[in-house]
N, C-alpha and C positions, 0 to 999 in steps of 0.2 A: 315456543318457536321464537328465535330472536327477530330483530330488527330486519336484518338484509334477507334472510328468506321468508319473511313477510313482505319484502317488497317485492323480490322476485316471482313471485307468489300471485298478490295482487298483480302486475303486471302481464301475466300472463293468463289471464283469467278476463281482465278487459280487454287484451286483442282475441281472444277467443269470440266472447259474443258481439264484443263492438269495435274491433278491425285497431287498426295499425296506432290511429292517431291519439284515440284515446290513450291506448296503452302507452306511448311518449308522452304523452300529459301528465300522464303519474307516475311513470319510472323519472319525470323529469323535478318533482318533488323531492327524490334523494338526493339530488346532487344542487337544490338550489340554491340558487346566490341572489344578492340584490344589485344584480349590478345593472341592473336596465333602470333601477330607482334609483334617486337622488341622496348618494351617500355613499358609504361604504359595503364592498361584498362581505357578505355573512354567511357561511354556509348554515345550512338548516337541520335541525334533528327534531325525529317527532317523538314519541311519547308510544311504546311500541303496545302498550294498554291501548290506548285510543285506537293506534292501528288496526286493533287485531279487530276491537268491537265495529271499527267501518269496515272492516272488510266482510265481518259476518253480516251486519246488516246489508252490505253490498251485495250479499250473495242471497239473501232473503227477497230483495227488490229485485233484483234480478229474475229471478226463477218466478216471481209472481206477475213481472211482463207478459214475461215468456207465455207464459198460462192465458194469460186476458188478451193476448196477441192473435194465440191460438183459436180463439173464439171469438173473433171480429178487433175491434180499432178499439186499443185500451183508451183509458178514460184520462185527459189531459189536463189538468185544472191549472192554466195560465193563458191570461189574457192575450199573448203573442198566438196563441194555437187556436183560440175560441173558435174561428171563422169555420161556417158550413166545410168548407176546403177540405181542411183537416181532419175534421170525426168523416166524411166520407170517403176518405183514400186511407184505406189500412196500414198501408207502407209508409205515410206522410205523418200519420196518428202515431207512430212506430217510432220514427224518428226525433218525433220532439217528444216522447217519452221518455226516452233512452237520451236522449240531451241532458232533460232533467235530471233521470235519474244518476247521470255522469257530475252535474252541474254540482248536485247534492251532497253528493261524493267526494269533488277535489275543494268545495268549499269545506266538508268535512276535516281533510287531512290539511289545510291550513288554517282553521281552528287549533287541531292538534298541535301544532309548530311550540317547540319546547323554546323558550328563551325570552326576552322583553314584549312589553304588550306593543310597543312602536312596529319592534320588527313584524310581529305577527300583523299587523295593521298593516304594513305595506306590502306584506305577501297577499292578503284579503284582499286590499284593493287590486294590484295584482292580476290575480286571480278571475276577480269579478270582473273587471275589463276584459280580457280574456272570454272567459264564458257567455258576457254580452254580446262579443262579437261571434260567436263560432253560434250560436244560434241557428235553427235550421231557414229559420223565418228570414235570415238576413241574405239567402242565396237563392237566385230565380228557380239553379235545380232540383231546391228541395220544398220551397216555399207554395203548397198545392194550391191554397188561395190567389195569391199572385198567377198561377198558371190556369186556375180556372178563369182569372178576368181576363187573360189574353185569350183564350179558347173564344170566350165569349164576345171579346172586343174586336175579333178576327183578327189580333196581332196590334190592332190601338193603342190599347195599354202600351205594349212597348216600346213603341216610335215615342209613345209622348214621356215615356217614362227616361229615354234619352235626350229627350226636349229639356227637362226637367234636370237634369244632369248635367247637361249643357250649360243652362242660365246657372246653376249653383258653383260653378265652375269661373265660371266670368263673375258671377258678385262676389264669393269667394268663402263662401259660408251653405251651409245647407240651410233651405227656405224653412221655417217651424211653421210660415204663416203667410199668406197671401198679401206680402208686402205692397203691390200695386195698390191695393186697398186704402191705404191708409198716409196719413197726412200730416206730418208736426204742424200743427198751428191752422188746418182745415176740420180734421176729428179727430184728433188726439193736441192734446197740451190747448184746450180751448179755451178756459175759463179767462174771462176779460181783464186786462191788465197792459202794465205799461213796463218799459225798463227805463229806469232811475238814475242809475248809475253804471257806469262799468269802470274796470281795471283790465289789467293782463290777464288778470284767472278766470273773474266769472264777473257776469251782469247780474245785477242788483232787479226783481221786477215785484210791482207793486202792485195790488190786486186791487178790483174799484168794488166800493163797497158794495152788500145787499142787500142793507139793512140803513134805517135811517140813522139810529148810533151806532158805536162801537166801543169798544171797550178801550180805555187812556193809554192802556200797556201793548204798545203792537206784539206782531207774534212774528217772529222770522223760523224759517224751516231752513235747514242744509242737509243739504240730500249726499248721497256720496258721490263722489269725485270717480268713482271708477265706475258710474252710469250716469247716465242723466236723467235730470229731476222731473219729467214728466212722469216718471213712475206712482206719485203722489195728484197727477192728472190729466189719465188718460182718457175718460169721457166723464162727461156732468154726474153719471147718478154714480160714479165711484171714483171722483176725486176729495183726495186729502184734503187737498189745497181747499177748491171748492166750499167743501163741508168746514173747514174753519172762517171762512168768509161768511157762511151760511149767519153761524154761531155768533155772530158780531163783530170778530176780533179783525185790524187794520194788518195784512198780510202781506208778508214779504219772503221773497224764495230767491237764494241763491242759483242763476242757474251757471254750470261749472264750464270754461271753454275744452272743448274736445284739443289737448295740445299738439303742439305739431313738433317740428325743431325747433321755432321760436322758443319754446318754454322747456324744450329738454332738460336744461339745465337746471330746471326749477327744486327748491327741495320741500321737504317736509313744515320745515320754518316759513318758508312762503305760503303754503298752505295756509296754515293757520295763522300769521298775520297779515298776512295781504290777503287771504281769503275771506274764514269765519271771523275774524276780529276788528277785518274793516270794514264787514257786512252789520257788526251790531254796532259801530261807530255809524254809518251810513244811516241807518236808522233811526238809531236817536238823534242825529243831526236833523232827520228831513220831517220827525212828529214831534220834537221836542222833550218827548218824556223821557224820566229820569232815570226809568227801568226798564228791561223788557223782557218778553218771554220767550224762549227758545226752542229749537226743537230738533236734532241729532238723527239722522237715519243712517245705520248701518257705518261707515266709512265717516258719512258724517258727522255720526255722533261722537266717534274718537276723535274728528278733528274738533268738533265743537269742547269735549272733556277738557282736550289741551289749551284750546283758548281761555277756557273757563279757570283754571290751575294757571296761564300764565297772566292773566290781568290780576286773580287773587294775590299772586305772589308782588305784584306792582300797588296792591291794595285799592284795587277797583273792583266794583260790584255792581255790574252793569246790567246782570242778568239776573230777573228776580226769580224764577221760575225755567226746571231745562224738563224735558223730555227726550229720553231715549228708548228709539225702535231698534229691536234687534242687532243692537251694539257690541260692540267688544270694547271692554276696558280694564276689565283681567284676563290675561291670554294665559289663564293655563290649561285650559279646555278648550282648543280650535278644531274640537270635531276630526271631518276625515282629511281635512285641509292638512293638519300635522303631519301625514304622511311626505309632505314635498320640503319641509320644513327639517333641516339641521345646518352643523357648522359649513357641510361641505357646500353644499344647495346656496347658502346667505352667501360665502364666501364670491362665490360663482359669478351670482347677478353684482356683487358689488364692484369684483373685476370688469363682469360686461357692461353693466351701464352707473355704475354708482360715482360716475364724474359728470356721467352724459349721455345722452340718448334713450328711448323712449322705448316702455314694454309695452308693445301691439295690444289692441283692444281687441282685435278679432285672438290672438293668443290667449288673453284672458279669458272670454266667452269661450272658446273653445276646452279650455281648463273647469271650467265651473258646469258646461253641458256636459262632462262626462265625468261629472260628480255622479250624475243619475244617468247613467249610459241608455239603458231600452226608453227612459221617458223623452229624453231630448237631446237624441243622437239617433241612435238604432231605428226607432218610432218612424222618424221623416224618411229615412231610407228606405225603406220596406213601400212605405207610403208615395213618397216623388216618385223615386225611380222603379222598380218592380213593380208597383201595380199602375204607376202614372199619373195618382193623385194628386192636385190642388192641394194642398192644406187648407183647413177653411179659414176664414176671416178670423184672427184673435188677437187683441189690442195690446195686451201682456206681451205675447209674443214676439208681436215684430217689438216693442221699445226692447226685448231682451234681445235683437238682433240689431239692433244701433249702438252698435258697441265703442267706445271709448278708450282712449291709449292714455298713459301715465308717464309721466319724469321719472327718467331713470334711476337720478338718485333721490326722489320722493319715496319710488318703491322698494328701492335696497333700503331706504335707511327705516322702512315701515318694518319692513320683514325680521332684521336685524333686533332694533329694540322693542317689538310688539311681539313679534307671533315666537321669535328665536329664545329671547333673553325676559321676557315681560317686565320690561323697567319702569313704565306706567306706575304701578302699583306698588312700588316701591321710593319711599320719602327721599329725594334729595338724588338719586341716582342717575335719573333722565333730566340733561338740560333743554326747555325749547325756549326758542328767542332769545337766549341770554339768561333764561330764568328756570331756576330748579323746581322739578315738577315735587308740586306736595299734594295728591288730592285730597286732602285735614283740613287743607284750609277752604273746601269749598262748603259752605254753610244751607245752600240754597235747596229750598226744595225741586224734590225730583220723583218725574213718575218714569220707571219702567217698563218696558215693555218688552215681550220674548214670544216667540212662537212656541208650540209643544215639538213639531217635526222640524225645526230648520235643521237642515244640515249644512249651514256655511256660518252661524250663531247658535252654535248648541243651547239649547235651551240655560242647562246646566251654568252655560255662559253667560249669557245673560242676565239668570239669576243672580252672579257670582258680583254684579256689580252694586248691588241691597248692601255687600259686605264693605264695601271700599270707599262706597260716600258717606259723610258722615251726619247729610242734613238729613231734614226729615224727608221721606220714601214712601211711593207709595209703587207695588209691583203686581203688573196683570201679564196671565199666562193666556196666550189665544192658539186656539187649534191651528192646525197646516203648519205651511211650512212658509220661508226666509219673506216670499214675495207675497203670496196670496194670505196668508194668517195677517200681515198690515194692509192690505186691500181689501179690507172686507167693511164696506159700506152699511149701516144699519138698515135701510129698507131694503136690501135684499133678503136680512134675518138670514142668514147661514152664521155656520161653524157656531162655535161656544166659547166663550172664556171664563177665567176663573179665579175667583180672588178672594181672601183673608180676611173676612171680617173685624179681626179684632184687630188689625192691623200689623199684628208681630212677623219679623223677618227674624225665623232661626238661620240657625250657620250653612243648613244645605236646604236644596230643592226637595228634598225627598220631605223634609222634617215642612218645610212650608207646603205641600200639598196635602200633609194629613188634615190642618188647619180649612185647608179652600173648598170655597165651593163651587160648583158648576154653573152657570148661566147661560140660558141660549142665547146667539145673537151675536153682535159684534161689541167689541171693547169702546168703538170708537165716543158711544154715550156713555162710559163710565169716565174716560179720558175729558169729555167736555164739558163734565163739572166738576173735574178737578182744574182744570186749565181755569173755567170762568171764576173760579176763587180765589185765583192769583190775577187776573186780569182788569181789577180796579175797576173804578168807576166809570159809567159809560157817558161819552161825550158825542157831539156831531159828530157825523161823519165826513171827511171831508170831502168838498166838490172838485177838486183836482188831484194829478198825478205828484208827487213829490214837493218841492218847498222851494219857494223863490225859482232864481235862474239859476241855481249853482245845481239843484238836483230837479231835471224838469226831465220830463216824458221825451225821451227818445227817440222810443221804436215800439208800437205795439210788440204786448207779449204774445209768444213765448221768444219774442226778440234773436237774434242773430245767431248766438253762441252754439245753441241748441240746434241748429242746424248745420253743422260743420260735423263732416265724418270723416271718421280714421281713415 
C-alpha cells in the first residue's frame, strides 16, 4: 500500500472510533509545514514502513481499549489521570486513555518524519506542545477530578478557581507557588551580608564570615544574568552561597540589576567587562590577594569563560581556580533550545532589538516553562483554575517566577555567536573587548559540573567543555535536572553523583561514564575539596565589610538590585 492510501486509510479509522479532531490531527501530518516554527516552511514525508507498522500497532491498541472499556474503566498509567476522579467514571477513564493512545500515535508518526534530525526536532516539539495542551485534564468538561471537587465544594472550587484566574491575570504569569509567602531578603536570599560596591550592571555583595579564618583566596560566584542570584540562596540549610561561607572561604556574589531602558543598550562586551571582570578587579582591590577563585553558573559561567579568555589574551591571571555549573561553552549540543535557533530566528531578534531594546523576562520564563509543558505550565492550570488550588509554598518556584529581562543587543549578539555559529570554541574567531577569544590560553584549573536530566545544559554539553580547556579538569555528573541537580545540599543526602576515579576525560560522555562511579548524595562535598586545595592558606577573618572608604558596606544584603522587577 503506498504513502497516501495509508494516510487516507489511517485517517479514516481515527475519526471512526475517536471523532473529527483527531482524525485532522493526522491527516494534518501529510501536508505539514514549519511554518508556525522559527525558520523556513518544509513540507514533510514520512517513511511509509514506519507508517504502516503505526498504523498496525494503532489498530492492536485500539481494539484492546475497546475490550478493557467494555469491561469497566481501562487502566490509565499517567500521573495527570491517577486521581480517584478518573478510575471511577468509565467515560472519564475512556478518555485519557484514548488521549494517550492518540498522544502515542502522532508522536509516533513524527518520529517517522524522513529528513534532518533539526527538522524532526521541531515537529516533536511541535507536536508535544500540542498534545500537552489538548489533554483531557486541561478542560472542566472532561476533567472528572476537577468536577468531582466542585460537586463536593458545592461550586467553591470554581468561584475560586476564577479568583485564581483573575490575580494571574493582573500579575501576568500563572502562580507555580504561593508567592504571598515569600520574601527577598525576609526568607529567601538571607544569608548575612553587605553590598560593596555597585555599577550600572550589578552590586558587588560580601558575605560576613562564619568561621574564625578563612581561606587567603576569596571566592566570587556569578550567577546568570538571565535570573537572579538568589537561586544559590534561597533558605539556610540549601544555600550555595551559605555553604561556601560555611567552608571558610571570604564570599563574594555578583548580584545582576533586573535592566530596564536604562541599559537597553547594553551589550555583551558590557557584560563581561563591566560585569564579571570588574567583579574580580573589585575583589582583589577590597582583600588584597593576588588570586582568586571563581565560580560560573549557567549564563554565568559563559560570561565568566569570556572574562577569563579576555584578561588571558592581555596576559593577566587573576583567577587561580574557575568552577562551572551547568554551562555552555561549546554550543554544539543546546538540547531542545535548538529548535528556536537558525539564520532566520537570529536574524529576526537582531532586527528587533539588536541596537536596542529589551527581551521581557516574563517572555523568557514563559519560553523555558514550556520546555516541560504538563510540569510547569498545564500542572498550575488544572490546579488554580479548575480545581481552585493554592499552589503550596515552594522557594524554587517563586525565585523561577521573578523573572528578569535582557539587552537587546546582549541577547541577539549571545544568540548569534553562541547558540547560531558557536565561535567560543574556535581560536581567534570571536572578538570580546577588543580581544580575540583563544580558550589555549586558559591554563587554570577547573572543576565541572553537569546535571544527568537538564534539559536547558545537556548534559552532553556540559561534558563537552573537559574537551576545550586546556588546564587541569576535574568533571562531576549529578542526577536531576538544570535547577535542582545544583541545589542539592548535603545534609539533605538526596540524588547521587558520579565521578572518574582515575581522573581521565575521553573525547565523549558516553566513553567517561564507562570509567564513573555512582555516589549517593550531593556533589557539593566533593566540590569542597577540591575548591579548599586551591584556596591557600587560611588567615583572620575579617571584622568588617569591604576595605577602607573607597568599598565600605552600603546596604545590607541581598541589597537593592535584586529587588527591582521586570
Amino acid at each position: 500500500m503506498n504513502s497516501e492510501a495509508l494516510w487516507a486509510q489511517s485517517a479514516q479509522q481515527f475519526q471512526q472510533i475517536f471523532g473529527d479532531s483527531w482524525a485532522k490531527a493526522l491527516q494534518s501530518f501529510q501536508h505539514l509545514d514549519l511554518g508556525g516554527i522559527p525558520g523556513k516552511a518544509a513540507p514533510v514525508q514520512l517513511s511509509p514502513a514506519k507508517l504502516q507498522a503505526l498504523q498496525e500497532q494503532y489498530l492492536k491498541d485500539a481494539q484492546a481499549l475497546w475490550a478493557q472499556s467494555l469491561q469497566g474503566s481501562p487502566e490509565v498509567k499517567d500521573r495527570r489521570f491517577s486521581g480517584e476522579g478518573w478510575a471511577a467514571n468509565p467515560v472519564a477513564a475512556f478518555s485519557a486513555a484514548a488521549y494517550l493512545l492518540n498522544a502515542r500515535t502522532l508522536m509516533g508518526l513524527a518520529d517517522a518524519v524522513e529528513g534532518d534530525e533539526k527538522t524532526r526536532a521541531r515537529i516533536r516539539f511541535g507536536v508535544e506542545q500540542w498534545m500537552a495542551a489538548m489533554a483531557p485534564s486541561n478542560f472542566l468538561a472532561f476533567n472528572a477530578e476537577a468536577q468531582k471537587k466542585a460537586i463536593e465544594t458545592k461550586g467553591e472550587s470554581i468561584a475560586k478557581g476564577m479568583q485564581n484566574l483573575l490575580h494571574d491575570i493582573r500579575q501576568g504569569h500563572v502562580s507555580m507557588t504561593d508567592e504571598r509567602l515569600f520574601e527577598v531578603g525576609r526568607n529567601v536570599a538571607t544569608t548575612e551580608g553587605a553590598v560593596v560596591f555597585e555599577n550600572e550592571l550589578f552590586q558587588l555583595l560580601e558575605y560576613k564570615p562564619l568561621t574564625a579564618k578563612v581561606y587567603e583566596r576569596p571566592f566570587l560566584l556569578v550567577p546568570p544574568c538571565i535570573n537572579k542570584y538568589y537561586i544559590l540562596d534561597l533558605q539556610p540549610d540549601n544555600s550555595l552561597i551559605r555553604y561556601a561561607v560555611e567552608q571558610g572561604h571570604r564570599t563574594f556574589v555578583v548580584s545582576w540589576r533586573n535592566p530596564h531602558e536604562e541599559l537597553a543598550s547594553k551589550t555583551w562586551d558590557d557584560y563581561v567587562e563591566d560585569g564579571a571582570m570588574a567583579a574580580i578587579d573589585v575583589v582583589q582591590s577590597i582583600t588584597g590577594a593576588a588570586q582568586i577563585n571563581a565560580l560560573g553558573f549557567c549564563v554565568g559561567g559563559t560570561i565568566l569563560s569570556n572574562a577569563l579568555a579576555v584578561m588571558a589574551a592581555r596576559g593577566q591571571e587573576p583567577v587561580a581556580s574557575a568552577t562551572f555549573l551547568t554551562t555552555l561553552i561549546d554550543f554544539a549540543d543546546t538540547g531542545i533550545l535548538d529548535v528556536f535557533i537558525d539564520e532566520a530566528f537570529v536574524q529576526f531578534r537582531e532586527l528587533q532589538m539588536g541596537k536596542g531594546g529589551l527581551m521581557k523576562g516574563q517572555d523568557l520564563a514563559s519560553t523555558f516553562s514550556f520546555l516541560r509543558p504538563n510540569d510547569l505550565v498545564w500542572n498550575y492550570v488544572v490546579g488554580n483554575y479548575l480545581k481552585g488550588e493554592t499552589p503550596p509554598p515552594f522557594d524554587l518556584l517563586y525565585w523561577n517566577s521573578d523573572s528578569t529581562n535582557l539587552p537587546g543587543p546582549f541577547y541577539a549578539w549571545y544568540l548569534r555567536n553562541f547558540y547560531l555559529e558557536n565561535n567560543l570554541v574556535q581560536p581567534g574567531k570571536l572578538t570580546v573587548c577588543g580581544e580575540k577569544m583563544d580558550l589555549g590560553l586558559l591554563q587554570l584549573p577547573v572543576y565541572i559540573y553537569g546535571s544527568r536530566e537538564d534539559h536547558i545544559v545537556p548534559i552532553n554539553a556540559a561534558y563537552a567543555s573537559t574537551q576545550v580547556l586546556p588546564g587541569q579538569k576535574r568533571f562531576v555528573m549529578g542526577a536531576s535536572g538544570h535547577i535542582a541537580g545544583v541545589i542539592n545540599p548535603p545534609a539533605k543526602n538526596k540524588r547521587s553523583h558520579w565521578i572518574r576515579a582515575d581522573g581521565k576525560l575521553p573525547a565523549t560522555l558516553e566513553q567517561w561514564l564507562e570509567g564513573a562511579t555512582e555516589h549517593p548524595g550531593s556533589w557539593w562535598t566533593d566540590w569542597a575539596s577540591w575548591l579548599k586545595a586551591h584556596a591557600g592558606k587560611q588567615v583572620a577573618a575579617p571584622k568588617t565589610y569591604g576595605r577602607g572608604t573607597k568599598f565600605k558596606a552600603m546596604e545590607p544584603a541581598p541589597g537593592s538590585y535584586v529587588m527591582q522587577k521586570s
